[in-house]
C-alpha positions as CSV (number, residue, x, y, z in Angstrom):
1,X,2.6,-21.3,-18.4
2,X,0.3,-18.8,-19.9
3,X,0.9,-16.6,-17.0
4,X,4.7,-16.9,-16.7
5,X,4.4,-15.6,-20.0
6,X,2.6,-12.8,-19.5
7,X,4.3,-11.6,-17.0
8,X,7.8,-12.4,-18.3
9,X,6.2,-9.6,-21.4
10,X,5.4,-7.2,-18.9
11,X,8.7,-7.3,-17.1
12,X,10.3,-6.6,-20.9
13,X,8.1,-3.8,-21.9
14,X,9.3,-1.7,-18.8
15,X,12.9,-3.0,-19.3
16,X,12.9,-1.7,-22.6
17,X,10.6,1.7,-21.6
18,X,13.2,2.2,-18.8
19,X,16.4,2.0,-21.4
20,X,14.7,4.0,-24.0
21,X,13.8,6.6,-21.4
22,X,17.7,6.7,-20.0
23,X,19.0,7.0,-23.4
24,X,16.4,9.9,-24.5
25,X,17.4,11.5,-21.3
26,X,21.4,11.2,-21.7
27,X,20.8,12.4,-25.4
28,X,19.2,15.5,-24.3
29,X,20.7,16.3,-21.0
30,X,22.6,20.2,-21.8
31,X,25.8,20.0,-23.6
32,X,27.8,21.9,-21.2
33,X,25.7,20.9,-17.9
34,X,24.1,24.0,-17.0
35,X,20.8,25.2,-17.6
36,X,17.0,23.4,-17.8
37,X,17.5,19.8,-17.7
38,X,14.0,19.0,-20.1
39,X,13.9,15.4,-19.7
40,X,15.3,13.6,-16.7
41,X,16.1,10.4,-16.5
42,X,14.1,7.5,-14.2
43,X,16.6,8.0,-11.2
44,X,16.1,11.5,-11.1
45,X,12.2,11.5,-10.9
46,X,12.1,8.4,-9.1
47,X,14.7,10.6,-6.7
48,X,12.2,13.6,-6.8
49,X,9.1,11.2,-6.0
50,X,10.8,10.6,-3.0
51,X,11.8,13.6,-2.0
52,X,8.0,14.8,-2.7
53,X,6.6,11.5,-0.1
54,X,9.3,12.4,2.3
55,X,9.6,16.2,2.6
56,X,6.6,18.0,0.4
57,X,3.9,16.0,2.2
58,X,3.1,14.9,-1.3
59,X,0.7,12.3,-0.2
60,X,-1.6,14.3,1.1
61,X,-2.0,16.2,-2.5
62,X,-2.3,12.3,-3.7
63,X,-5.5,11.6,-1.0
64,X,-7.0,15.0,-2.1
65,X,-7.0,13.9,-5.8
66,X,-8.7,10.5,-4.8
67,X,-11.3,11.5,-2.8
68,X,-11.9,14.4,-5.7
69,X,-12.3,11.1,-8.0
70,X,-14.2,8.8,-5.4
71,X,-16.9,11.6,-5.4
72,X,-17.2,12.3,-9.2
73,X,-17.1,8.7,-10.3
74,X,-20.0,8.1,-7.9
75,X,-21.8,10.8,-8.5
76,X,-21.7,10.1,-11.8
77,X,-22.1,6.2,-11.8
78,X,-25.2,6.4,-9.8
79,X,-27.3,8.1,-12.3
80,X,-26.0,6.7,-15.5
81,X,-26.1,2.9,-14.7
82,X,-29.7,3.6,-14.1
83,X,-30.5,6.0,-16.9
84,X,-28.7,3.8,-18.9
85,X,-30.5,0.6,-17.8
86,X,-33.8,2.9,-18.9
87,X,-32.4,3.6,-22.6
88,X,-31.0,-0.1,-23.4
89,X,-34.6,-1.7,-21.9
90,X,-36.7,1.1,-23.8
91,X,-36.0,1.6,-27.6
92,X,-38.5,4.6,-27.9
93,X,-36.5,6.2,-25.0
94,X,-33.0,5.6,-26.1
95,X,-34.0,6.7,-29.3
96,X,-35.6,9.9,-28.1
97,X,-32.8,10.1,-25.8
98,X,-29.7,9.9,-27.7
99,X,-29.4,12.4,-30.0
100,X,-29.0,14.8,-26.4
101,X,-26.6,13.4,-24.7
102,X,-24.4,13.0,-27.7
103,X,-24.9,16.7,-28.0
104,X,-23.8,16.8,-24.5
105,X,-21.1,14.6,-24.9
106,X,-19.1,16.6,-27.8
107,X,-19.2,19.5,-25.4
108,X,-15.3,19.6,-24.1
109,X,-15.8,19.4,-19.9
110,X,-12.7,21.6,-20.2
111,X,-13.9,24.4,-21.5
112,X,-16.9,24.5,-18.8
113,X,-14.5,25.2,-16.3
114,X,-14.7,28.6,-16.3
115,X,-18.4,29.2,-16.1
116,X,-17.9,26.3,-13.4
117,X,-15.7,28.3,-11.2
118,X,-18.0,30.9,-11.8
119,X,-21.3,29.0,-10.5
120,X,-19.5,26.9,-8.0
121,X,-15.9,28.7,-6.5
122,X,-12.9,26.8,-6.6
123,X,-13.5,24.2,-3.9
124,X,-14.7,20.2,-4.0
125,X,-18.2,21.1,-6.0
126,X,-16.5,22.3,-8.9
127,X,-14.0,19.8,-9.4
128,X,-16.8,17.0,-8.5
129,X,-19.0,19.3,-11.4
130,X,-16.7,18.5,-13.9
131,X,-15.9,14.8,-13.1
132,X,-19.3,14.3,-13.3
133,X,-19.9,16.0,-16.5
134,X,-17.3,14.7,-17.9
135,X,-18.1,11.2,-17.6
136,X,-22.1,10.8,-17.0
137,X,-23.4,11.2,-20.5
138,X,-20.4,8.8,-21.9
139,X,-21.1,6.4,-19.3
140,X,-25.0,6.6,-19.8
141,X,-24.7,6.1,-23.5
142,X,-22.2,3.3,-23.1
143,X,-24.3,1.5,-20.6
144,X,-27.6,1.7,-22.6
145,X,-25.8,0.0,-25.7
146,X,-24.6,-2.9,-23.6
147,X,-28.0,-3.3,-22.5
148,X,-29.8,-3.1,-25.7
149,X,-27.3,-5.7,-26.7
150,X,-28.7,-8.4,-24.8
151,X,-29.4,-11.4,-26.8
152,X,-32.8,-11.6,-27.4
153,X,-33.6,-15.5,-26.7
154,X,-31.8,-14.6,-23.3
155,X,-35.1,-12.6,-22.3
156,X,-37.6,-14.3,-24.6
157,X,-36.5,-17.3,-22.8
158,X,-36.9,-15.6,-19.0
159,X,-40.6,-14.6,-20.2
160,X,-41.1,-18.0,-21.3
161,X,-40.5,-18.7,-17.8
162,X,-43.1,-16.2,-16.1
163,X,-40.1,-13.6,-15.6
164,X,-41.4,-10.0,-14.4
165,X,-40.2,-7.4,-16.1
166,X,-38.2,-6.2,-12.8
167,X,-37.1,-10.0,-12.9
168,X,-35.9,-9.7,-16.3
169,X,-33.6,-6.8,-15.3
170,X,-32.1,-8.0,-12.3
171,X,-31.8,-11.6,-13.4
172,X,-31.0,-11.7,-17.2
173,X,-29.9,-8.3,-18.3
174,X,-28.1,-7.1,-15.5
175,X,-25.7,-9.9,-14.7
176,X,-24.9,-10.5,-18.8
177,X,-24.2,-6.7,-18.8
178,X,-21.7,-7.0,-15.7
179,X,-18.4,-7.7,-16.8
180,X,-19.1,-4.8,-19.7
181,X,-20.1,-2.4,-16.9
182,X,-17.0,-2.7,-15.4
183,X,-14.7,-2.4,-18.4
184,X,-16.5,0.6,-19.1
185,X,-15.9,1.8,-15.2
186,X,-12.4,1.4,-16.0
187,X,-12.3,3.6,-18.9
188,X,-14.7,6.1,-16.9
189,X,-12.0,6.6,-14.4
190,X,-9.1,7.1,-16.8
191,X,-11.0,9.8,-18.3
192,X,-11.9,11.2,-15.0
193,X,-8.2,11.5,-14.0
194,X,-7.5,13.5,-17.2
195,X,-10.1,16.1,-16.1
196,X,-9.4,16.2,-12.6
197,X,-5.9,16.9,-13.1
198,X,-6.7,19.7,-15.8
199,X,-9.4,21.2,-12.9
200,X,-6.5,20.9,-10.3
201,X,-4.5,22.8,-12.3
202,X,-7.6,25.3,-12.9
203,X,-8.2,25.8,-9.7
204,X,-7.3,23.7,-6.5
205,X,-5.3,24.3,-3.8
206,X,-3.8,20.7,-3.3
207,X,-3.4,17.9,-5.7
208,X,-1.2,16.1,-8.0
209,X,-1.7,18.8,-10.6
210,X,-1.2,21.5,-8.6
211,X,2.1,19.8,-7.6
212,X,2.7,19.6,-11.4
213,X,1.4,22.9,-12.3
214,X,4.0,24.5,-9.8
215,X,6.7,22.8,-10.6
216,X,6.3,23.8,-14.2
217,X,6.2,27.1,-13.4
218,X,9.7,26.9,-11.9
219,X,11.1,24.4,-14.8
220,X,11.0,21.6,-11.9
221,X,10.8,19.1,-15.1
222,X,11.9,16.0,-12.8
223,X,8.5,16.7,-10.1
224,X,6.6,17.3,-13.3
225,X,7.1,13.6,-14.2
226,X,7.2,12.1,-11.0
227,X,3.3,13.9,-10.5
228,X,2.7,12.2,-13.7
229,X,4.0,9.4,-12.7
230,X,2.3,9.2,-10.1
231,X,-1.0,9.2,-12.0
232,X,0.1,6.5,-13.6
233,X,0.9,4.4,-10.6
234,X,-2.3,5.3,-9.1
235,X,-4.6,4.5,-12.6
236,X,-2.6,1.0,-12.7
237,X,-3.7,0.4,-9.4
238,X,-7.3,1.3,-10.2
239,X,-7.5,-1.2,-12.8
240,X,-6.2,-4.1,-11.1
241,X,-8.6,-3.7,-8.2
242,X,-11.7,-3.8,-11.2
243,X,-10.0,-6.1,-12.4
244,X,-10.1,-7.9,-9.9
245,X,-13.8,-7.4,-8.8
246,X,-14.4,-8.0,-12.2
247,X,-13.2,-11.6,-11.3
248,X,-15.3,-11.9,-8.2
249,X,-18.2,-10.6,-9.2
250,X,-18.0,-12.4,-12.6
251,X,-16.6,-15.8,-11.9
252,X,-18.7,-17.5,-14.7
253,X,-17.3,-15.3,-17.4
254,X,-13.4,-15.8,-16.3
C-alpha cells in the first residue's frame, strides 16, 4: 500500500510539471508566431529528442558523456574511499588533513578549466581532470566523517573480541559505513554531470553539452532542453541502479 502510494505521488508530480510546463510555454510562445520560440513546450522537445536519436546520431554524444563520467567517478572514487577510510580511522590525520582539502574544495573546478586545457589539450584527460577534481576532495571529506562516525561500542566491542585492526575495518567500519557510501556516490555523480557538461561545453568535440552549446548558439531552444533533458533521464537512471545496489549490497539496513 505504501508503494502504490508512492508511486501514485510520483505519477502526480510529473502530471502537474507536465501542465505547468504547457501552460508556461503557451503563455510565452510569440504573440504574432514569428520569431525565437524561448520556451517550448514537452511535445516539441520531446519531438526534437527524437529527431536528435534518429537523425543527429545523438546517442553517440550520450555514450561519449558516459564514459567521460565512468572514468572521472572512478578515478576519483578509488583514492578517496581509501583516503577517506585513513582520515575517519585516524583523528591526528583527519585533523591534520582537513583544513587542506577544504582549501581545495572552495576552489571552483570551473574556473581550473583553463589552466587545464592548457596542461592537458582538449581531449578525455582534461575532462577526466576536472571530474576528478571536482569531486575527490568532497568525496574524501565526506567519507572520512561517515567513518569517524562509527559508534564507538561497535569497535570497542570487535576489540573485545580479538578483532585486528585490518579486521576492524573490513568487518565493523566498513559495512556500517556502506549504505552512507553510496548515498554519497549518488551525490558525487550529480555533481560530476554538472562539471562535465560545463567541460563539454569548454572544450569537447562530442557530448550532450556540446549538442546544447550549439544549439544555443543558433537559438535551437527546443534541443537545448531535450540535451537537458536528457541529463536528467540519464541522472534518474543513475540513481535507481545505486539505489538499487544499495539494496543488494545492504539488505540488513532495508
Amino acid at each position: 500500500m505504501k508503494g502504490l502510494s508512492r508511486n501514485v505521488s510520483i505519477v502526480v508530480a510529473f502530471v502537474l510539471l507536465f501542465v505547468a510546463w504547457s501552460t508556461a510555454a503557451f503563455l510565452s510562445r510569440p504573440a504574432d508566431g514569428v520569431g525565437v520560440v524561448l520556451l517550448p513546450g514537452p511535445a516539441a522537445v520531446i519531438r526534437e529528442l527524437y529527431v536528435l536519436f534518429a537523425q543527429d546520431n545523438f546517442l553517440t554524444d550520450v555514450l561519449h558523456s558516459l564514459r567521460r563520467i565512468a572514468l572521472g567517478l572512478l578515478s576519483a572514487m578509488v583514492p578517496a574511499f581509501v583516503l577517506g577510510i585513513w582520515f575517519g580511522v585516524s583523528p591526528r590525520t583527519r585533523e591534520t588533513a582537513t583544513p587542506l582539502f577544504a582549501f581545495a574544495m572552495y576552489i571552483p573546478p570551473t574556473a581550473l578549466v583553463p589552466i587545464l586545457i592548457l596542461w592537458l589539450g582538449i581531449g578525455l584527460m582534461q575532462q577526466v581532470a576536472l571530474l576528478f577534481i571536482g569531486t575527490f576532495f568532497y568525496l574524501t571529506i565526506m567519507v572520512a566523517a561517515t567513518v569517524a562516525s562509527t559508534p564507538q561500542t561497535y569497535r570497542e566491542a570487535a576489540l573485545t573480541l580479538g578483532a585486528r585492526p585490518s579486521q576492524l575495518i573490513w568487518r565493523i567500519i566498513i559495512p556500517h559505513s556502506l549504505p552512507d557510501f553510496i548515498q554519497h556516490m549518488r551525490v558525487m555523480t550529480g555533481i560530476a554531470w554538472t562539471y562535465l557538461t560545463v567541460a563539454e561545453m569548454v572544450a569537447a568535440q562530442t557530448g550532450i553539452g556540446r549538442v546544447i552549446i550549439n544549439a544555443q548558439r543558433y537559438f535551437q531552444t527546443g534541443r537545448v532542453l531535450a540535451g537537458v533533458l536528457t541529463i536528467g533521464l540519464l541522472g534518474i537512471l543513475t540513481d535507481l541502479l545505486l539505489q538499487a545496489l544499495s539494496r543488494i549490497l545492504c539488505r540488513w539496513k532495508h
